[in-house]
MDTraj code that builds the backbone (N, CA, C; nanometers):
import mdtraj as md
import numpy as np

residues = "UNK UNK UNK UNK UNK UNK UNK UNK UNK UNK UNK UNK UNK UNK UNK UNK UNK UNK UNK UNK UNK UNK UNK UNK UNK UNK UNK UNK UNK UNK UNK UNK UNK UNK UNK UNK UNK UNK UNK UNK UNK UNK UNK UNK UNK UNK UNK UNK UNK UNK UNK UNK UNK UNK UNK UNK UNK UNK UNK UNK UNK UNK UNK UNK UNK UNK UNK UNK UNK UNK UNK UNK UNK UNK UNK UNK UNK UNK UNK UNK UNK UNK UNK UNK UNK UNK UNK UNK UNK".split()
xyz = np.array([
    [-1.9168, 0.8691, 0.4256],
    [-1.9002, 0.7441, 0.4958],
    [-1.8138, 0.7689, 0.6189],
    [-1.8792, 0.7042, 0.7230],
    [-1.7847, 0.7145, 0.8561],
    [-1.6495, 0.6552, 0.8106],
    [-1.5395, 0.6643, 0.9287],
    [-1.4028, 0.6006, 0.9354],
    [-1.4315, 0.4520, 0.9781],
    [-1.3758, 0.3657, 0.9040],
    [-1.3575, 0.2228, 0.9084],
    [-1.5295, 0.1845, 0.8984],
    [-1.5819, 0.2352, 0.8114],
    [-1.7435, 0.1980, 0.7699],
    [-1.7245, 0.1494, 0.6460],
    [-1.6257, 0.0801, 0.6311],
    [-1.5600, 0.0367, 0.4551],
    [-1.4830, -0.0978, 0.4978],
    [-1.4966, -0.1614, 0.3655],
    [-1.4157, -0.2938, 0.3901],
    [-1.2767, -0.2636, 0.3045],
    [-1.1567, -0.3400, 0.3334],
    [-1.0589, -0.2843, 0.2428],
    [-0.9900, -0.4313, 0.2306],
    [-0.9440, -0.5034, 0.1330],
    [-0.9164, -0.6169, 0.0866],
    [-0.7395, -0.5921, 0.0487],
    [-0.6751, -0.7421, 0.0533],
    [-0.5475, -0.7521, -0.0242],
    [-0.5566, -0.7778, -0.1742],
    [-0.5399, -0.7502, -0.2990],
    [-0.5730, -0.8556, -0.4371],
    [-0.4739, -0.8182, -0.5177],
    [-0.4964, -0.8528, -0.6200],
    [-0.3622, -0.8468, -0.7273],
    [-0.4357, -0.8514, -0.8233],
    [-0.3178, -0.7470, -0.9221],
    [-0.3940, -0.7306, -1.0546],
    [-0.2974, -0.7351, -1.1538],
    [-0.2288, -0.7890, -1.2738],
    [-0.1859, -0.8134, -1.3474],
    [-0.1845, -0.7441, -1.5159],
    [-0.0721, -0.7228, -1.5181],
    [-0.0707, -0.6314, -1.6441],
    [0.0738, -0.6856, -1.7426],
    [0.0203, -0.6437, -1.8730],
    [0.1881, -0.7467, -1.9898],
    [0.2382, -0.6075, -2.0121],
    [0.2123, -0.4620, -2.0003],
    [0.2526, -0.3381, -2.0235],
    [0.3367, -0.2867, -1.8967],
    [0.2866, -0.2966, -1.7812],
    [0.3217, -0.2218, -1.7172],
    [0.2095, -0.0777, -1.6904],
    [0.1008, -0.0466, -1.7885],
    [0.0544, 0.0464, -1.8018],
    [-0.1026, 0.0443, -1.7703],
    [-0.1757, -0.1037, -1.8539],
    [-0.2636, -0.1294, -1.8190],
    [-0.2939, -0.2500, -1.7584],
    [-0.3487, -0.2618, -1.6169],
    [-0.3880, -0.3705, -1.5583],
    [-0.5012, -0.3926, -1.5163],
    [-0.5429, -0.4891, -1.5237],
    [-0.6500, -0.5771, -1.4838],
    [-0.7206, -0.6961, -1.3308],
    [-0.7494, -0.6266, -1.2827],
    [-0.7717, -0.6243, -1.1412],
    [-0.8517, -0.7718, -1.1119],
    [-0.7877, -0.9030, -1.0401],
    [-0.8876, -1.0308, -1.0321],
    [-0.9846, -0.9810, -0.9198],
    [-1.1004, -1.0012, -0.9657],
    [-1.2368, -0.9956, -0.8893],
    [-1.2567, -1.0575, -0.7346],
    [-1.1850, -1.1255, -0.6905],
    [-1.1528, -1.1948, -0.5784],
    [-1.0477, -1.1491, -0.5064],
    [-1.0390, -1.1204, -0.3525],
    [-0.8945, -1.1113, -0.2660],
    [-0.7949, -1.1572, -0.3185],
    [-0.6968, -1.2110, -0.3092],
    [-0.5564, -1.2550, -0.2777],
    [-0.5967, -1.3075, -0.1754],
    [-0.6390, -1.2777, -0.0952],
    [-0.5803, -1.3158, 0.1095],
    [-0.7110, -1.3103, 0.1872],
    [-0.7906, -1.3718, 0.1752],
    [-0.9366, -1.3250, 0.3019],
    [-0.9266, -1.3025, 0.3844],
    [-1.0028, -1.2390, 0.4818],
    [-0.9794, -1.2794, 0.6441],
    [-1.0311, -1.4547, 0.6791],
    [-0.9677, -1.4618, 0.7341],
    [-1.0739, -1.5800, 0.8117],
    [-1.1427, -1.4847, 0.9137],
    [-1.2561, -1.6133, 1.0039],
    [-1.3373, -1.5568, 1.1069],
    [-1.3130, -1.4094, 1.2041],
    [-1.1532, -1.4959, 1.2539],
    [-1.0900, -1.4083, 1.3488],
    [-1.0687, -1.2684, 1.3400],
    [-1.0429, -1.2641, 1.2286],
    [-0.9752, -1.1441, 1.1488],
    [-1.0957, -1.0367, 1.1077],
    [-1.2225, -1.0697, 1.1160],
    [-1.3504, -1.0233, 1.0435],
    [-1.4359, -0.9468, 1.1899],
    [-1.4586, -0.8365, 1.2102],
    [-1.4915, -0.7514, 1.2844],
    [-1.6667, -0.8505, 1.2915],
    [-1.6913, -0.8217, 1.3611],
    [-1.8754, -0.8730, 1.4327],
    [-1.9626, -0.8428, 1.3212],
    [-1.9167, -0.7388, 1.2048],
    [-2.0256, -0.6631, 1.1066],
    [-1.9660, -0.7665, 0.9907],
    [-1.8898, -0.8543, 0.9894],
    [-1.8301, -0.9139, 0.8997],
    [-1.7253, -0.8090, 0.8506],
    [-1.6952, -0.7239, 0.8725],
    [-1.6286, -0.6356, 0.7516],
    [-1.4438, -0.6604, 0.8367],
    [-1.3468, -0.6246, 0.7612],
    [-1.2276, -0.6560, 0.7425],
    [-1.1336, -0.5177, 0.7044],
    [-1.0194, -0.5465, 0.7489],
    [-0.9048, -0.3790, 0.6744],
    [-0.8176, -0.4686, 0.6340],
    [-0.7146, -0.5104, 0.5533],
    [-0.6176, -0.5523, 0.5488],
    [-0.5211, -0.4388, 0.4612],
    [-0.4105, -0.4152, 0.5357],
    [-0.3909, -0.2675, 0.4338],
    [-0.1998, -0.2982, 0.4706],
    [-0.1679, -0.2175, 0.4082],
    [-0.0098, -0.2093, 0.4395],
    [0.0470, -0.3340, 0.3738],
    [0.0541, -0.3612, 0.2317],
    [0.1154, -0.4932, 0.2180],
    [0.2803, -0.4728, 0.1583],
    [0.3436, -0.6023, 0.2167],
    [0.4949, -0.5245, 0.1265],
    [0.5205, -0.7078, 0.1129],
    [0.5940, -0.6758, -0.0134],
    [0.6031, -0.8326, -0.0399],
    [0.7527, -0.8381, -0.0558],
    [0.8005, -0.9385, -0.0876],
    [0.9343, -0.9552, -0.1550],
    [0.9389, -1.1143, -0.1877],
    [1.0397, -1.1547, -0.2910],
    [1.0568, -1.3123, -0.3114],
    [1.1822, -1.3446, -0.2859],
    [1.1567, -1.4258, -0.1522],
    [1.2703, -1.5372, -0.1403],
    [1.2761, -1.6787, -0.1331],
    [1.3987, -1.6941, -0.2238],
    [1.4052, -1.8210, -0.2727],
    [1.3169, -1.8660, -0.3823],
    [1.2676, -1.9619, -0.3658],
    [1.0927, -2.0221, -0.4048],
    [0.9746, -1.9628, -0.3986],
    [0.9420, -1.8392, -0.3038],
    [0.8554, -1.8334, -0.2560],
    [0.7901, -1.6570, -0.2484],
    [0.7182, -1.6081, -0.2259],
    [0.6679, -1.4424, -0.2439],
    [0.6622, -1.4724, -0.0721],
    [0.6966, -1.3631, -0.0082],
    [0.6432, -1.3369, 0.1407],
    [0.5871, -1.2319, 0.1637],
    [0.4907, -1.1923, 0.2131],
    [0.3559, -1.0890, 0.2635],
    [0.3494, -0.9864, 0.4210],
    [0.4478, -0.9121, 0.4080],
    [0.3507, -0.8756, 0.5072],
    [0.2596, -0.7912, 0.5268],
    [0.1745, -0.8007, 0.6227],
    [0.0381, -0.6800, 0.5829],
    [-0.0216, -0.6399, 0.7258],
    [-0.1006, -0.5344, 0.7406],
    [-0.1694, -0.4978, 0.8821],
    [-0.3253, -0.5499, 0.9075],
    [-0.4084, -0.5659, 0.9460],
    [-0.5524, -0.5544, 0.9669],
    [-0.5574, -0.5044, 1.0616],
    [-0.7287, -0.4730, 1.1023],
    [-0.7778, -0.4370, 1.2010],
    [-0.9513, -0.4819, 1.1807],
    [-0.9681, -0.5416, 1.2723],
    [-1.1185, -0.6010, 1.2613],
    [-1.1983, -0.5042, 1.3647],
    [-1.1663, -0.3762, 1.3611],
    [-1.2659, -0.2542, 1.4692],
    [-1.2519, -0.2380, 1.6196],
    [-1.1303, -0.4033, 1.6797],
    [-1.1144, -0.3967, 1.7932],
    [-1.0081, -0.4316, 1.8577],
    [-0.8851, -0.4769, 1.7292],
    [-0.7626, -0.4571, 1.7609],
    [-0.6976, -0.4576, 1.6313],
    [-0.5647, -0.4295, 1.6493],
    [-0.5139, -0.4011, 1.4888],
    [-0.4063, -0.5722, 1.5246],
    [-0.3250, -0.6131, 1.4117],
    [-0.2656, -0.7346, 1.3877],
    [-0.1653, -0.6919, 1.2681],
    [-0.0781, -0.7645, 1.2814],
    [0.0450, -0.7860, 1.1552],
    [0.0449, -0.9244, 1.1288],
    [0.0325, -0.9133, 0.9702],
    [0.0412, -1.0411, 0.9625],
    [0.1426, -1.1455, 0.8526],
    [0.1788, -1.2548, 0.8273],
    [0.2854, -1.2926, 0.7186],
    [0.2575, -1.3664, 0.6702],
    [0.2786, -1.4220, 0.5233],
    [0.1960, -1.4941, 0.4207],
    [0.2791, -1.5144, 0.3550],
    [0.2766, -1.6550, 0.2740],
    [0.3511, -1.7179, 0.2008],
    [0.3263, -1.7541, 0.1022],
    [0.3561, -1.7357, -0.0332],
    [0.3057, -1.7877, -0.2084],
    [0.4052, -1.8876, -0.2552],
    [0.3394, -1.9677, -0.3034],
    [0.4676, -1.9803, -0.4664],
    [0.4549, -1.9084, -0.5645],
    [0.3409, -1.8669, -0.5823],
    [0.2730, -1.7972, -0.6782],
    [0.1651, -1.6661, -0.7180],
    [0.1711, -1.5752, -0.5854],
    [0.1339, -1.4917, -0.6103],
    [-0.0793, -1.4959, -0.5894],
    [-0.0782, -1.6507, -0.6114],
    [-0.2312, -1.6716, -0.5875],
    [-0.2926, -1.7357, -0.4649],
    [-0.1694, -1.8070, -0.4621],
    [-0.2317, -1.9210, -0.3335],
    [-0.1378, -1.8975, -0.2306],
    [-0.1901, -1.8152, -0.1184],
    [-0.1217, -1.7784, 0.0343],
    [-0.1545, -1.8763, 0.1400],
    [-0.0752, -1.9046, 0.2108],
    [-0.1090, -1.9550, 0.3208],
    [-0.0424, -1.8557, 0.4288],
    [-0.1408, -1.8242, 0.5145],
    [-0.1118, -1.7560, 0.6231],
    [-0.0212, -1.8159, 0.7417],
    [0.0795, -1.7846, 0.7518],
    [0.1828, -1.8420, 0.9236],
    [0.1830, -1.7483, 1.0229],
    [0.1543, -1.6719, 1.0195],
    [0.1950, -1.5416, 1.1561],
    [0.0971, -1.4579, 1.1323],
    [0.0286, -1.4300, 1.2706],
    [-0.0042, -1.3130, 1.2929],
    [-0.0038, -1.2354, 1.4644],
    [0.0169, -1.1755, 1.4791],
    [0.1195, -1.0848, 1.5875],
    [-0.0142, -0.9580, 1.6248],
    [-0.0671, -0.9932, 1.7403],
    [-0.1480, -0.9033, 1.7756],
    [-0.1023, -0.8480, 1.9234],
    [-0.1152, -0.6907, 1.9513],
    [-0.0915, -0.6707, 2.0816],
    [-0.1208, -0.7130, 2.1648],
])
top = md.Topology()
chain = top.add_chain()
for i, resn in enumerate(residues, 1):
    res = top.add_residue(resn, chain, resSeq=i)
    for name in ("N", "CA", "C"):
        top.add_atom(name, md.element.get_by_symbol(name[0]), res)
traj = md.Trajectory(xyz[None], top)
């Protein structure tokens, strides 16, 4: 497979061991439109989270094939993000 001829997603997968986990079938985080290269396809890669306060915060990289972006995301819960920032050159 060529370079960036792959889609690469954010998701979460959940485990009661620590050892074995179980991967939800769905993103975490989609792209919207913007974010989705002309072929539809998407990178979202680099995620680092931490919880403050109330809340999980996200940040992560994309690149839709024609510019790259940083971006920041907000949970209560680990399932439901809402996107606030994204920072493109």
């Amino acid at each position: 497979m060529e370079i960036g001829g792959h889609t690469s997603r954010l998701g979460l997968a959940e485990s009661e061991d620590g050892i074995h986990f179980a991967r939800r079938p769905e993103p975490s985080l989609p792209a919207d439109d913007s974010e989705k290269a002309a072929n539809g396809r998407e990178a979202s890669r680099t995620p680092a989270s931490l919880k403050r306060r109330r809340n999980y915060v996200l940040t992560y990289t994309q690149w839709n094939r024609q510019t790259y972006s940083v971006g920041i995301a907000t949970s209560p819960d680990l399932l439901h993000w809402t996107k606030s920032v994204r920072i493109s050159p």
